[in-house]
N, C-alpha and C positions, 0 to 999 in steps of 0.2 A: 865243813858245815857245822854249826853250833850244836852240841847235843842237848837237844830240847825233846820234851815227849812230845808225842805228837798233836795233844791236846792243848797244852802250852805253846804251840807255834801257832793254832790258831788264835786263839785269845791274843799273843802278842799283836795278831796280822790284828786284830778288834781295836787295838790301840794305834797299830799305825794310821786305820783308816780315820780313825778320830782327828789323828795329827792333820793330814792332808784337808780335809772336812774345811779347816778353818782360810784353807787357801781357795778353794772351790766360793766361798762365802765373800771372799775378798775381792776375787774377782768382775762381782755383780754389785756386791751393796754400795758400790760408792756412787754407780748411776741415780739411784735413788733419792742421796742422798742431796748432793750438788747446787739443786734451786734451793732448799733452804740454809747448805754451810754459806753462801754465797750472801744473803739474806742478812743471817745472826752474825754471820761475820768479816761483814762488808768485804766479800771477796770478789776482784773482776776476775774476767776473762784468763788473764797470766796464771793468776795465783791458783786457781781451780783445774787446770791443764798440771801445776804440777803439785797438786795432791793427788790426781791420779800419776803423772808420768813418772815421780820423786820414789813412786813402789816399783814400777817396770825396770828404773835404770836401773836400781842397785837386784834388784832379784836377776833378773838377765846377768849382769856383771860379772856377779860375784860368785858366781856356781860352779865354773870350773874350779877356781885354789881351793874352796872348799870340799869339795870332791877329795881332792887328794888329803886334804888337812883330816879326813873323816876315815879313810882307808888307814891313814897314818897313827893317831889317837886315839880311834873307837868311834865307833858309828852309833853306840847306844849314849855314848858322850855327851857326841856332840846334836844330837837331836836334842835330848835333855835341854842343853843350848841355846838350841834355836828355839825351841818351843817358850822354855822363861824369854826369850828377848821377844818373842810374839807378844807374849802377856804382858809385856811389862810398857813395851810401846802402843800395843790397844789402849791400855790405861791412861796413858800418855796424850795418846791425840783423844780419848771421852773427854779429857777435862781440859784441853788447850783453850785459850784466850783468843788466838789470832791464827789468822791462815800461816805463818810462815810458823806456827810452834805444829799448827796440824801437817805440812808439809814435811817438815824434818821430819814427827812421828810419823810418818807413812814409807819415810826413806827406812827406819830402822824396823818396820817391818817389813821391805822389801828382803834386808838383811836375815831377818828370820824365817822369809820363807826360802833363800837362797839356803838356808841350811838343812830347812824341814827336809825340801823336797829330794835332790838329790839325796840324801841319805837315807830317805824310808827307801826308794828305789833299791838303792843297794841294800841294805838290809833284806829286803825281800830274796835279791840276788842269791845272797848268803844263807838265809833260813831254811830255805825250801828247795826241796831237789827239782830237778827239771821236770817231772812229771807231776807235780804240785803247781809248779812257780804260774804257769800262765792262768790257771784258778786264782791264786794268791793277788796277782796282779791287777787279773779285771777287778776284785774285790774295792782294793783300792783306789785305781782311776773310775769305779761306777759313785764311792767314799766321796771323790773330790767333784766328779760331774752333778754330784746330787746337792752340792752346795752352792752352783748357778743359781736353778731357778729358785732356790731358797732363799740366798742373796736376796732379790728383788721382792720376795713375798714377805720376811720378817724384817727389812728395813723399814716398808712399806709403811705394816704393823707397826713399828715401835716409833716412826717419825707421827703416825698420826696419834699417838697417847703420850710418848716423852720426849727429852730432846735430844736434837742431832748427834751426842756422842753418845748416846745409847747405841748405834749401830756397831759400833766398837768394842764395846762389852759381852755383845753377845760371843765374843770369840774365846774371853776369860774363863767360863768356866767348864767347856769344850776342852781348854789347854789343859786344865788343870787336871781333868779327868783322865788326858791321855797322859799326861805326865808322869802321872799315878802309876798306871796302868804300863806305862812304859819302862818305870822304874823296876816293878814288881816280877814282870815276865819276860821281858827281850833280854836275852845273856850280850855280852858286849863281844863284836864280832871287831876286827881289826888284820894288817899286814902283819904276820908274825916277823919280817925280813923287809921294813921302810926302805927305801933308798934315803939319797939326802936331801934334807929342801931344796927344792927346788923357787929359791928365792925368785931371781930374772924372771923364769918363767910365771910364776903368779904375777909380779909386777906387769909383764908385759900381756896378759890376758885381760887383769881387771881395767889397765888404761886401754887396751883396743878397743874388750866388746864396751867399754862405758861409751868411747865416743862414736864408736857406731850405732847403739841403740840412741844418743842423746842426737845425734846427726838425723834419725828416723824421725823422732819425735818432731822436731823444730821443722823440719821438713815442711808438712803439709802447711804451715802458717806463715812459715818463709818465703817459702820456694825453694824448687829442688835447686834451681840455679843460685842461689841465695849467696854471699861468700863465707858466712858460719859454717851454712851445712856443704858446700864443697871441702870447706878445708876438714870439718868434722869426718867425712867420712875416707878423706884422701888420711890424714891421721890413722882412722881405726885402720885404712887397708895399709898400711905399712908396719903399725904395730902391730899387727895381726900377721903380717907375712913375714917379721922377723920373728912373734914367737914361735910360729910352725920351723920356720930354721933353725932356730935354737933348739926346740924337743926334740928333732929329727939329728941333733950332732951332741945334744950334752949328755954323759954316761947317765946319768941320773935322772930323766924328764920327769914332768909332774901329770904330764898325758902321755899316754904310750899312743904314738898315730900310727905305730904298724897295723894297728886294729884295724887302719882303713883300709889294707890291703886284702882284707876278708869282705868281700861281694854281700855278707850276709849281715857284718856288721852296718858297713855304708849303706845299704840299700834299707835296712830298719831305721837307719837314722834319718833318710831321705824320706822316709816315705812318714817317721813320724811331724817332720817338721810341712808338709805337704798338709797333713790331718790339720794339724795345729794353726794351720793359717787358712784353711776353710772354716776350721771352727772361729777364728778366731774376728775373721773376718762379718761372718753370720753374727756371732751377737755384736759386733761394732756396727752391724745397720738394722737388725730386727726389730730392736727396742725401742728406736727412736720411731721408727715404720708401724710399729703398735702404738705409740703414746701421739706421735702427730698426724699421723694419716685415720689410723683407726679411731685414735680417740681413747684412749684406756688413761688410766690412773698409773701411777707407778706399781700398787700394789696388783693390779690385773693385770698389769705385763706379765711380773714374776706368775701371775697364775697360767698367763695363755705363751706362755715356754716350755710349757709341762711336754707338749709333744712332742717336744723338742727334744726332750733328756728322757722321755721314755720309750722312743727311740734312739736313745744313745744308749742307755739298759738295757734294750732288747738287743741291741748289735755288740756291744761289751762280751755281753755272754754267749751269743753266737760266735762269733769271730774266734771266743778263747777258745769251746767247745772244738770247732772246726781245725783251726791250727793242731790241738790236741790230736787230731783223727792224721790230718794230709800234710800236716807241715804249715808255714807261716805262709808262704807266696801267695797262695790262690784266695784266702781270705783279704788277704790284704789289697790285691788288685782288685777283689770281687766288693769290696768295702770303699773302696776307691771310684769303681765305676755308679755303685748305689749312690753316693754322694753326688757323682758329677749330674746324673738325672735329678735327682730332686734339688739341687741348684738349678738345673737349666729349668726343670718345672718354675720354680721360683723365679726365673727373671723375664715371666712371662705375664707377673704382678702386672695391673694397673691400679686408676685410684679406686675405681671401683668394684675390687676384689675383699669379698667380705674375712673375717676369721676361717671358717671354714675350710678355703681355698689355702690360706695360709699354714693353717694345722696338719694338712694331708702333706705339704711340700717340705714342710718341719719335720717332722715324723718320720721320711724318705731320706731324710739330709740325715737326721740324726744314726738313723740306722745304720749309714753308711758308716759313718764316723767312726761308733762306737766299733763296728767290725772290724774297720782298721787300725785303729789306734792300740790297743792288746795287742794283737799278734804281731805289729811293728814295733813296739816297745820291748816285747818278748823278746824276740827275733835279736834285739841287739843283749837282752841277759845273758841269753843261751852261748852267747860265744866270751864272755867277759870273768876271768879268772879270777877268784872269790877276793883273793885281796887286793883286787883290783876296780871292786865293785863300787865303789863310792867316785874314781875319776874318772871313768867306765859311764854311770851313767848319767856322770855328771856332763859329759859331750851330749847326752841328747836331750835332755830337759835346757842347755844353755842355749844348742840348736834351734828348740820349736820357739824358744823364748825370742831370740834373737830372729828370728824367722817371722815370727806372727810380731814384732815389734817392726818390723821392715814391712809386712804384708797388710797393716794396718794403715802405715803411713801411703803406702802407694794407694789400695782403699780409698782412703781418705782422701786423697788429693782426685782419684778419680769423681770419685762421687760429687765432692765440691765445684770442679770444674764444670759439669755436666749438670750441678743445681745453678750456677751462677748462669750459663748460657742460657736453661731456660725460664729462668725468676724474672718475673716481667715486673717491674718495681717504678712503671712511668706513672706520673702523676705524685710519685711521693715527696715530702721533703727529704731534703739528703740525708739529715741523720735516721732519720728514717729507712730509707732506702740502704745507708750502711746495715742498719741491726737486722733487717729483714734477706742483704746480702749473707751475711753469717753465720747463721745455721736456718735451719727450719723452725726452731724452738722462737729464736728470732719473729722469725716472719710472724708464725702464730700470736705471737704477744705484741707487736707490731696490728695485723691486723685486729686485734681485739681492741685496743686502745684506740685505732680510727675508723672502727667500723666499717673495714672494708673487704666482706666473706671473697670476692674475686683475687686477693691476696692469697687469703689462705687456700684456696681452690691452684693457683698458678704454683704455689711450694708445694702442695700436698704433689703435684704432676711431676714438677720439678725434682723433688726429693726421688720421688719412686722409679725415674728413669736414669737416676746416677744409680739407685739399686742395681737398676735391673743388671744395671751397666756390670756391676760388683760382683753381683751374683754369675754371672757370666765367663766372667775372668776365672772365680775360683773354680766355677765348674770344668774349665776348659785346662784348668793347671790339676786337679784332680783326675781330669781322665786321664793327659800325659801319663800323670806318675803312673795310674793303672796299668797303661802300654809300657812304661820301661822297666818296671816291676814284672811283669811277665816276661818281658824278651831277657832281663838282665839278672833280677834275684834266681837264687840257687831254689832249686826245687827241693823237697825234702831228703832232709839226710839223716844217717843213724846215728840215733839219740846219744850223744855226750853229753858229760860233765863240760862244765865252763873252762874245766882247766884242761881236758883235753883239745876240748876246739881253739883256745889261745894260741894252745903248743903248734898244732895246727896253722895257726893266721901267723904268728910269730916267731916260731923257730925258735923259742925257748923251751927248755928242756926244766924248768924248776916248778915241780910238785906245790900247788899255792894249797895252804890251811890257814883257818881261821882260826882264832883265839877266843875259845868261851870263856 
């Protein structure tokens, strides 16, 4: 562990939180922004799908090599890194001309938060002893949660006073702050003892998960049966099933997969990527469920999200608290089943269910979450040997990533099917009838233009019982995990170091220290 006072580990943990801050914002602000990049810069339907998707693929992708590239070089390095390549492509896409220059900037910040993220993890890993870390940790996952419903409230704000690449800007001087900040107090933690690159292996990571998240994506608009996304994903499963062969035979891997042979490692990882694809799923339908059903503005959505992440605050710090006292398991299945209720409340919506109804079943979801997500995250630090911590936690951020990019597109295709059966579009003209089959957003602008409120009455119905449908599914894949997280995770055990529980999962005997 670094020797830092103990005052200076907090203040660094103050900067890491800033770093993450700007990925939590990124998450949400591009919802916002979309009807008018689309507008200024004559973007259709393609091009708009991958200003958002163009960030997913390379952040998902790319987190494993970088992982190890971080444990290898310095993890105060290469944050620095990522953080100027955040800055430097925000910049980028404020003052783009055209959707394919905003597209690329959005791919090279997918790249800098593939670096952000896994490496403040780790770093955490490293800084703080085990009886800190899981305080340390909610600190920062409450850092990045609090940048959702922000997202949507300061884009909001600055689409209705400047213009659309102002939403981008606001990341610049956040970066700049933690840069500072990161430069001045986090000592630089590192393998004192690399192995060798592990070249194949990064090559055959970033081309599996690339075309299995880009397989996800294309999905819902193709079809699953589609012959892109069959072959796309028939690709990542071989790519992917030769690099697990490769690390499991070459002296040198770039992921150590013994770690999966530890119940405590795999079941944190299972159960974070479980969180991440109810959460993730939850705002792929809430938002558009406030803006078309309810009626909200884009800046009133970000406001009526709030109970959403204020119960993810309250469960954040429950969960860590609790793990602290009983161990990881019981929080985590108990964070698990609070979620799967307040989904099933949730898919009990109609169209005539006001905010209200909605805020109580937000708040129930949230609380779930946030109790699980800390102590399942914890849960994989606690067994991950210091200089190990950058490709260590770079398996479970590429997991939820690659997890809620696959849980999104399945979502999606449900919800779609289930608005398409009951979108009642008789009487319209056909191009018509296409834009209003579409989305909802469609149909609304559809019906406004022909004055026909029994359209938007049959979408609003429409949209809310492919929810319900949504909500359903992840409620019923939340309890699972609950039940196998009880029968299967390890109950609490005596508190080690990361390097004794390795030694433990792995049958390695080498003492890991960090490099201050």
């Amino acid at each position: 562990m670094p020797r830092t006072s103990e005052q200076q580990r907090w203040w660094a943990l103050g900067a890491l939180t800033l770093s993450v801050l700007t990925i939590g914002f990124d998450i949400t602000i591009m919802n916002v922004a979309l009807p008018t990049m689309a507008t200024e810069l004559s973007a259709g339907t393609d091009a708009l799908q991958w200003i958002v998707n163009s960030y997913i693929l390379l952040f998902a992708g790319l987190m494993l090599p970088i992982g190890a590239i971080a444990d290898r070089y310095g993890r105060r390095r290469l944050l620095l890194i990522g953080l100027a390549i955040f800055a430097a492509a925000s910049l980028a896409a404020a003052w783009a001309d055209t959707s394919g220059q905003v597209v690329a900037a959005r791919a090279v910040l997918g790249v800098g938060a593939a670096v952000i993220m896994p490496t403040t993890l780790a770093t955490i890993a490293v800084l703080f002893a085990p009886a800190e870390r899981g305080k340390a940790l909610s600190i920062v996952v409450m850092g990045m949660g609090a940048g959702i419903p922000l997202g949507p409230i300061i884009g909001g704000y600055l689409l209705n006073h400047f213009w659309w690449g102002s939403i981008f800007l606001v990341n610049v001087p956040i970066i700049a702050a933690a840069m500072l900040a990161i430069a001045l107090l986090l000592p630089e933690s590192r393998d004192p003892a690399p192995p060798r690159p592990d070249v194949l292996g990064g090559l055959l990571s970033i081309t599996g998960l690339l075309s299995l998240v880009y397989a996800a994506i294309e999905a819902p608009d193709r079809g699953w049966t589609d012959g892109l996304v069959l072959g796309g994903f028939a690709v990542a499963l071989t790519l992917l099933a030769l690099f697990v062969w490769w690390e499991l035979r070459t002296p040198a891997p770039m992921i150590d997969l013994h770690l999966f042979r530890g119940r405590q490692f795999t079941w944190g990882n299972i159960n974070a990527t479980v969180v991440s694809f109810a959460l993730f799923g939850l705002l792929f339908v809430v938002p558009l469920y406030l803006q078309f059903v309810l009626g909200y503005d884009a800046l009133d959505t970000g406001l009526r999200l709030l109970p959403l992440i204020g119960g993810f605050v309250v469960g954040v710090g429950a969960g860590t608290r609790i793990a602290g006292r009983i161990g990881h398991k019981m929080p985590i299945a108990a964070g698990l089943l609070i979620t799967a209720v307040g989904l099933t409340i949730g898919s009990t919506t109609d169209s005539a269910s006001g905010f209200g109804f909605a805020a109580v079943w937000y708040a129930i979801t949230g609380l779930g979450i946030g109790s699980a997500l800390t102590p399942s995250m914890d849960a994989v630090l606690a067994v991950l040997p210091p200089e190990r911590a950058g490709s260590g936690t770079a398996i479970t951020m590429t997991l939820r990533q690659a997890g809620g990019a696959l849980g999104v597109a399945l979502l999606g295709s449900l919800l779609s099917q289930v608005y398409l059966d009951r979108l009642d579009v008789t009487g319209l003209p056909a191009p018509a009838a296409e834009a209003a089959r579409d989305s909802i957003a469609g149909a609304v602008g559809v019906a406004a233009r022909v004055g026909d409120p029994t359209l938007v009455s049959s979408a609003q119905t429409a949209y809310v019982e492919g929810m319900q449908l949504d909500l359903i599914v992840c409620a019923a894949i939340a309890a699972v995990g609950a039940v196998l997280t009880i029968v299967f995770m390890p109950g609490r055990t005596r508190a080690t170091s990361g390097a004794r529980a390795a030694v433990a999962l792995t049958g390695t005997d080498r003492e890991p220290t960090a490099r201050t």
